[in-house]
N, C-alpha and C positions, 0 to 999 in steps of 0.2 A: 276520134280515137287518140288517146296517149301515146304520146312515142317515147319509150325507153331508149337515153342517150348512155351506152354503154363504155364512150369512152371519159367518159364524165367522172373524176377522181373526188370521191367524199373524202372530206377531212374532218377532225373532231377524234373524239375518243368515245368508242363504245360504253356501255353500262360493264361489262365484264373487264371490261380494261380497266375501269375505275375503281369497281371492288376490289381485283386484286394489287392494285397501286396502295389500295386504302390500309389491305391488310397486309401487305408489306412496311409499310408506314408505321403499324400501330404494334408490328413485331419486333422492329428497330426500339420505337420507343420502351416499348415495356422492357427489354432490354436495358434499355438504359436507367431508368428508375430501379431496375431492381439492382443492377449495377454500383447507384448511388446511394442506395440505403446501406449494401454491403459496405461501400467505404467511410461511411459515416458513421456506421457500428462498430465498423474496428475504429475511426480515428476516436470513440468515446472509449472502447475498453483500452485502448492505447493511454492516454489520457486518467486512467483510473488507474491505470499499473502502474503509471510516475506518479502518481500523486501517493498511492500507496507505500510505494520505494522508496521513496521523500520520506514521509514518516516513519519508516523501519529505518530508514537513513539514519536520521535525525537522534530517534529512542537510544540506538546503537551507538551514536557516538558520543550522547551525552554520559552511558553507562560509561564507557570505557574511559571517555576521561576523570569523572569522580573516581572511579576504582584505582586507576593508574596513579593518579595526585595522593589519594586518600594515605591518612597514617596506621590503618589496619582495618580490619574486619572486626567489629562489635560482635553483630548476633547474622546468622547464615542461616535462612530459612530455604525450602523450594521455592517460592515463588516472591520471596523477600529476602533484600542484602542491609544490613544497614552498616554504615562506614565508620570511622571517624578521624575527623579533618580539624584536628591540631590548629593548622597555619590561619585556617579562619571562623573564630569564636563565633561568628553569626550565621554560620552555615554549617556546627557542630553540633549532631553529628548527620549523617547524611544517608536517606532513604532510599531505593528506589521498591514498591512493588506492585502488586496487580490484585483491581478491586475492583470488580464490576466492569466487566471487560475494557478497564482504563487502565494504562501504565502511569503512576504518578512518583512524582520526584520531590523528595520531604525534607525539611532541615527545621536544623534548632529542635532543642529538651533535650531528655535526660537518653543517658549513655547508652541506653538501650531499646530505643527510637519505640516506646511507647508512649505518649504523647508528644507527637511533633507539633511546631506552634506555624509552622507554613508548610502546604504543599503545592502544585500545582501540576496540572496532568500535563501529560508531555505526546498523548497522542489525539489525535481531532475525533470531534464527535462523530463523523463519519465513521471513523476505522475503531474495529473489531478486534482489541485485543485476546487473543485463543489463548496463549500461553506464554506463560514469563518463567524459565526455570534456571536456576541455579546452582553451581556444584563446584565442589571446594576439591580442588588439583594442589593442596599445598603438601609440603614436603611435612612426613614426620618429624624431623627437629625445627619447624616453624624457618628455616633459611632462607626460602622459598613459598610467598604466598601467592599462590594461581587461584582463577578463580576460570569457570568455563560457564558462558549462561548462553539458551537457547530463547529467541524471539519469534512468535508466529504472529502475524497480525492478518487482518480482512478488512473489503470493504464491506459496505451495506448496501444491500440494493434488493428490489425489488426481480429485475430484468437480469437476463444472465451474461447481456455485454456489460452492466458495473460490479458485477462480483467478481471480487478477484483475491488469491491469497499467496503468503509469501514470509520465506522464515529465513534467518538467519542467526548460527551459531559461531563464536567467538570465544575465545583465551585472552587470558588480559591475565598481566602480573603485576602485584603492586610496585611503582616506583621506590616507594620508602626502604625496600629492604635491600 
């Protein structure tokens, strides 16, 4: 006959002790991955909203400096300005509008910037230019020419942490007057 030794202390880990080790383990983790994706989707949409701001940046401050420099207002569309810039023949007279959801910036030809002989886009193939608008704040006796333009730009993207949008409205008075 067997004799059961009762003061006999088993050691080891049950089957029930391990499963729920296991899935304590694997609740931690999942946790934690879903953790790291969340921060790695905002550090992209993060990431796309400066890169965007950068280019609305950018658009923004190249308008306002030709306008401010320029020697007056040629022709004033919605979604087109064309300048003219006096102090430099090879950059007379001077564009900016919007064409195919690209903001581009024109110089050179005739006074009333239908055929310019250079342009070059001023926003990345990435971004989505929505709207380019303009509007004429100058004073009836011509003392005072303001000009107020609205920019909206996007990016592109397939997924909804790279889409991103972002406008920016501005006043600019020509220097010259």
């Amino acid at each position: 006959m067997l004799k059961i030794n009762k003061d006999k202390q088993q050691s080891g880990t049950t089957l029930i002790e391990l499963m729920i080790y296991v899935a304590l383990v694997s609740i931690f983790i999942s946790g934690a991955i879903s953790f790291s994706w969340n921060v790695i989707g905002i550090s992209i949409k993060n990431k796309n909203s400066r890169y965007l701001i950068d280019n609305l940046r950018f658009v923004s401050k190249k308008i306002q400096y030709y306008v401010r420099n320029s020697d007056g207002i040629n022709q004033l569309e919605l979604q087109k300005i064309c300048l003219a810039n006096d102090s430099d023949p090879t950059m007379n007279p001077i564009s900016f509008y919007l064409e195919e959801e690209v903001i581009y910036l024109a110089w050179g030809g005739p006074s009333d910037c239908s055929a310019l002989s250079d342009s070059q886009a001023l926003t990345d193939p990435n971004i989505v230019a929505e709207e380019l608008n303009f509007t004429n704040l100058s004073s009836a006796n011509g003392l005072s020419i303001n000009l107020n333009f609205y920019l909206e730009l996007a990016t592109r993207g397939d997924r909804e942490e790279w889409i991103d949008n972002q406008s920016v409205m501005s006043s600019i008075e020509l220097r010259s007057n």
